[in-house]
N, C-alpha and C positions, 0 to 999 in steps of 0.2 A: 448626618447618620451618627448617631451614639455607636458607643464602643462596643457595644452588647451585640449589633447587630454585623458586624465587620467580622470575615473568616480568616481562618491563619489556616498556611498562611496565604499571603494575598496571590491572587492568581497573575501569573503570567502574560504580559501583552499580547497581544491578536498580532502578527505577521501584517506589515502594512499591504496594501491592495496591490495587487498587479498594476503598473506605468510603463507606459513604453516606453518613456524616456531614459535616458541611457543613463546607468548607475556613475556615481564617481569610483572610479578607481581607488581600492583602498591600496593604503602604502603596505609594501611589501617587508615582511619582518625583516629585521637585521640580523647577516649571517652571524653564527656564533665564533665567538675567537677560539681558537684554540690555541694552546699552550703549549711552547717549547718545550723538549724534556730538560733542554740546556738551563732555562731558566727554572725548574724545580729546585728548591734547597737539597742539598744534600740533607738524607735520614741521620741521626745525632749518634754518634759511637756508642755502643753500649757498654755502660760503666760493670766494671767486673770488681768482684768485689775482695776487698786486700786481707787477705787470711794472716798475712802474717801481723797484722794490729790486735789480733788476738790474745787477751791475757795470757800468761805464760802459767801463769796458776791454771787457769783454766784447763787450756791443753795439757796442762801434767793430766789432772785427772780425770779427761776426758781418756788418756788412750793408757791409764795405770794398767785397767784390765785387760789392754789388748796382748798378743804376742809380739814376739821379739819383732820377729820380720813384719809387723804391720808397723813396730817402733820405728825401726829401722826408714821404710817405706816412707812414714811422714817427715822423718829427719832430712830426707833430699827436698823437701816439699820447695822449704826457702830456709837463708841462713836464720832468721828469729826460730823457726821451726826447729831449725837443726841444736841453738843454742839452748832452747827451751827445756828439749826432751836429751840434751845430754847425761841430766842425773837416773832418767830410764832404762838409755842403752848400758849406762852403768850395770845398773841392778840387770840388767837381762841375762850379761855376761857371768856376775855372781851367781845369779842363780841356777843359771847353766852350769857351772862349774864346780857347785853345790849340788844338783842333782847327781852329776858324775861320783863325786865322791861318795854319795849315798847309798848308790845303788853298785858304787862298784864294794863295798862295806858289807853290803848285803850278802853278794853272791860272792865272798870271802877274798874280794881280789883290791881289796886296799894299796892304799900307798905305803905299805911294808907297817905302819901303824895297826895297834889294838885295835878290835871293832869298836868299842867305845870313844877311844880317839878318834878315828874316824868319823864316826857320828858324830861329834859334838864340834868339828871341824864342819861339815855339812850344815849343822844347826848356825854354825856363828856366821857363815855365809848367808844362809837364808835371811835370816837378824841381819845383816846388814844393805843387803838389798829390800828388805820390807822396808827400813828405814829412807831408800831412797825411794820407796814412792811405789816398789811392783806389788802388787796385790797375789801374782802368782806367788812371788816368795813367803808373804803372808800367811795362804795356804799352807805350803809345806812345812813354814814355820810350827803353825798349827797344830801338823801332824805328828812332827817330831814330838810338841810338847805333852799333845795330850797320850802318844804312845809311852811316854815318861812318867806320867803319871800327875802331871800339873795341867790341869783342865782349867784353870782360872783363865791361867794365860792362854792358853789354846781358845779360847774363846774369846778373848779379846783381841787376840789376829784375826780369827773366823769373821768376826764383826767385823773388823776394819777394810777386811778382802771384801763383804758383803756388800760394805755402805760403799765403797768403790764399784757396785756394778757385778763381780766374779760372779758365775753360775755355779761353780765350788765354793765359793766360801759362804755362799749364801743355804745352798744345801747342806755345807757341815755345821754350820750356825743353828737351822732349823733340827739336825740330830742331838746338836748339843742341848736343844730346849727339851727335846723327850726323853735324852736320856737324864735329863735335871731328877736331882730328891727336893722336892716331887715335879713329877710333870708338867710341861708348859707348852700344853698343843695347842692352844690357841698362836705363842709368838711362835714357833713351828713350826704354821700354816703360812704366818703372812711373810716369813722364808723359802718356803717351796714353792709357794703360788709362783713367784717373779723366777726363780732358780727353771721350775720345772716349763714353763712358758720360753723360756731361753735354750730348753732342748737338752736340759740336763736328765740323762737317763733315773738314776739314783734317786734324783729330786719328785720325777715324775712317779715312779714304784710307794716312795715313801708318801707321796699325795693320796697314791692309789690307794693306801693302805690305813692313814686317817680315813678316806672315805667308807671304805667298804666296814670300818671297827665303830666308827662316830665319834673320833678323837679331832677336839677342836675344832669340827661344822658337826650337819647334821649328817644321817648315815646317807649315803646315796650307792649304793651297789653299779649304778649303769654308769654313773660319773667315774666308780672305783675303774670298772674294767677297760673304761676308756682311756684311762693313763696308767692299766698295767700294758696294756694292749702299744704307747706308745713307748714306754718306757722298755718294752721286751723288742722290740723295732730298734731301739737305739741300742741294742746288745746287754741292758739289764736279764741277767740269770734267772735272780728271784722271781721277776718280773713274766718271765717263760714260764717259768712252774705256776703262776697264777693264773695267767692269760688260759693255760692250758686246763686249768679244773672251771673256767669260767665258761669255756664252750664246753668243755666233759658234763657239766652243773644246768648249762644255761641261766648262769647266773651275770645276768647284766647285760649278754649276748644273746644271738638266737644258738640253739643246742647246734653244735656241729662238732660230731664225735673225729672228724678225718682231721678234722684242722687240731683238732684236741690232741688228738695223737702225733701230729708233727711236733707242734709247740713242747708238748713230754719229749719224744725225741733230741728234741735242738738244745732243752733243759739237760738232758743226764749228758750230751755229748760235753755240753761245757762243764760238765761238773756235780750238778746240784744234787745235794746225796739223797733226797728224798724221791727226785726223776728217777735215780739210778735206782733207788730202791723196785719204785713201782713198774719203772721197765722190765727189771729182773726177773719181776713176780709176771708179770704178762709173757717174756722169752719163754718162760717156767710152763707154763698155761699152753701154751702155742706148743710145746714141746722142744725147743730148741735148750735143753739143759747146759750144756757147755758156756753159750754165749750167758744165758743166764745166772749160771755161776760166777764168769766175768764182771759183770754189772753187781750184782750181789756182793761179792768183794772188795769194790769199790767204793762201794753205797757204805761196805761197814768199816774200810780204813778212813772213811770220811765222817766218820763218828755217827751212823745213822744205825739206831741201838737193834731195832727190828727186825735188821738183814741179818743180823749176826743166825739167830736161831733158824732161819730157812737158808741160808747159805750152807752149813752144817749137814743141814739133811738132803740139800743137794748133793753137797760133797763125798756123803755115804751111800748114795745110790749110784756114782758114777762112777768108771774103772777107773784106774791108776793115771794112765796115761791120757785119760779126755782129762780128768781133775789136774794136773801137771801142767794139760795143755791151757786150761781156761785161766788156770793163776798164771802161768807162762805171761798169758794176755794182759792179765791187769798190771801187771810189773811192766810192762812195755806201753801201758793205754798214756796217752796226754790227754787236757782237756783242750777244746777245740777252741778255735780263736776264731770268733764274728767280728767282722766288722758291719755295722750297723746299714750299709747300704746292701749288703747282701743277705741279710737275714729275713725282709719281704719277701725278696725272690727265691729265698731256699722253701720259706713256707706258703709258699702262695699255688691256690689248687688248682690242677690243670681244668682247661674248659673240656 
């Protein structure tokens, strides 16, 4: 038979025929062993792995940017740990101590020292903890300098907090570029991007705010109000007052005039002289004149030029004693302190 004629594949043998003769006995499998647990190897200890062979370089500036207490925290980690990050816990305590005197400078309760004394004692503190390595100190370094009026240098601590990782320094780096003669919104951007991804309020407003002008990308309005929107969540002011014409506008949101009116609200409480204007002018509207005299005078000791002339003509249509009482108010109002996890829940609309 040629190969041509052959099936695949080949069939099966036929069952041989029924015999009565008695089969052989096939031999019967062999049980299976089975296996002690005694005899199992023990499973191989799992290798953990030694942090503290970790360059010492490296960990500096892996935890420059972190806080004291996370310093602090790694220094128990192991004694290399602890040796490593000694020139940190340095600087943390400078700059604690640096803070203190700055701010006690400020609110006039120095160390019996000039203000100027004092500040430039705060400054040489900051200076010498930036030098050991804290990027927070950096920052403040920063501020001092560039409140001074030497923006060279304030910029080149900005940088150096930056290239370390800070979500502050990276955000005052990216102001320092826009406010450069001339402008430099492109390096700006590729500052806020990382600053404002990292949860920095400021960072994120100022993102908003390239977006929705077309400074340094292109214009994007719905991208704008997405990061005034989280930047006013993180307790950004300005941040409030834009979110809030964004739903008043339906600019980038869907219109929602209720939520528009909290976000104006949560704006003039903290402060923002233009909220307080435009509250005024609606207290005004509503008929509530007192309260809106309040606000009105607020809006105008806060340098908001347009309150001034309807403030006025409030004031001459209200008796002695309501106008007494409503200035009474503003000499007594604070601006309201958010902290960022409760600012959702204060604007968030009932079901």
């Amino acid at each position: 038979m040629d190969a041509a004629s052959q099936t695949w594949p080949p069939p099966t043998p036929s069952p041989p025929p029924f015999s009565s003769r008695p089969r052989a006995a096939s031999p019967s499998p062999s049980p299976r062993r089975r296996h002690s647990k005694k005899h199992k190897p023990p499973p191989a200890p799992a290798r953990s792995a030694d942090f503290s062979a970790l360059p010492p370089e490296l960990l500096h500036q892996a935890l420059a940017a972190a806080c004291a207490s996370d310093v602090a925290a790694a220094s128990r980690a192991c004694r290399a740990w602890r040796d490593a990050l000694q020139p940190l816990r340095e600087a943390a305590a400078l700059h604690a101590y640096g803070r203190c005197i700055k701010h006690g400078a400020s609110r006039g309760g120095g160390g019996g020292g000039s203000l100027d004394t004092e500040r430039q004692r705060a400054l040489w503190l900051f200076r010498r903890a930036a030098r050991l390595g804290s990027a927070a100190a950096m920052v403040d370094a920063g501020l001092m300098c560039w409140e001074d009026g030497r923006r060279e240098e304030a910029v080149a601590y900005y940088r150096s907090a930056a290239e370390l990782g800070h979500p502050i320094g990276m955000c005052n780096l990216g102001v320092s570029y826009l406010e450069a003669d001339p402008p430099k919104a492109e390096e700006a951007i590729k500052w806020f991007c990382p600053s404002a991804s990292a949860g920095n309020a400021r960072a994120q407003y100022n993102l908003g705010l390239c977006l929705q002008n077309g400074k340094g990308l292109k214009r994007n309005q719905k991208e704008a109000a997405k990061w005034y929107l989280r930047a006013a969540e993180g307790g950004n002011v300005r941040a409030m007052y834009n979110i809030s014409l964004c739903y008043n506008f339906g600019e980038g949101l869907s219109q929602d005039p209720l939520r528009a009116k909290r976000w104006l609200q949560l704006a003039a409480d903290c402060g923002h002289k233009k909220a307080l204007y435009e509250c005024g002018i609606k207290l005004c509207a509503a008929g509530d004149k007192v309260k809106s005299l309040t606000y009105l005078e607020l809006a105008t000791r806060r340098g908001e030029t347009a309150a001034a002339h309807m403030r006025d003509v409030i004031l001459e249509s209200l008796s002695a004693a309501n106008a007494q009482r409503a200035l009474s108010d503003a000499d007594k109002w604070k601006p309201r302190a958010v902290h960022p996890q409760k600012v959702r829940r204060w604007t968030a609309l009932k079901c």
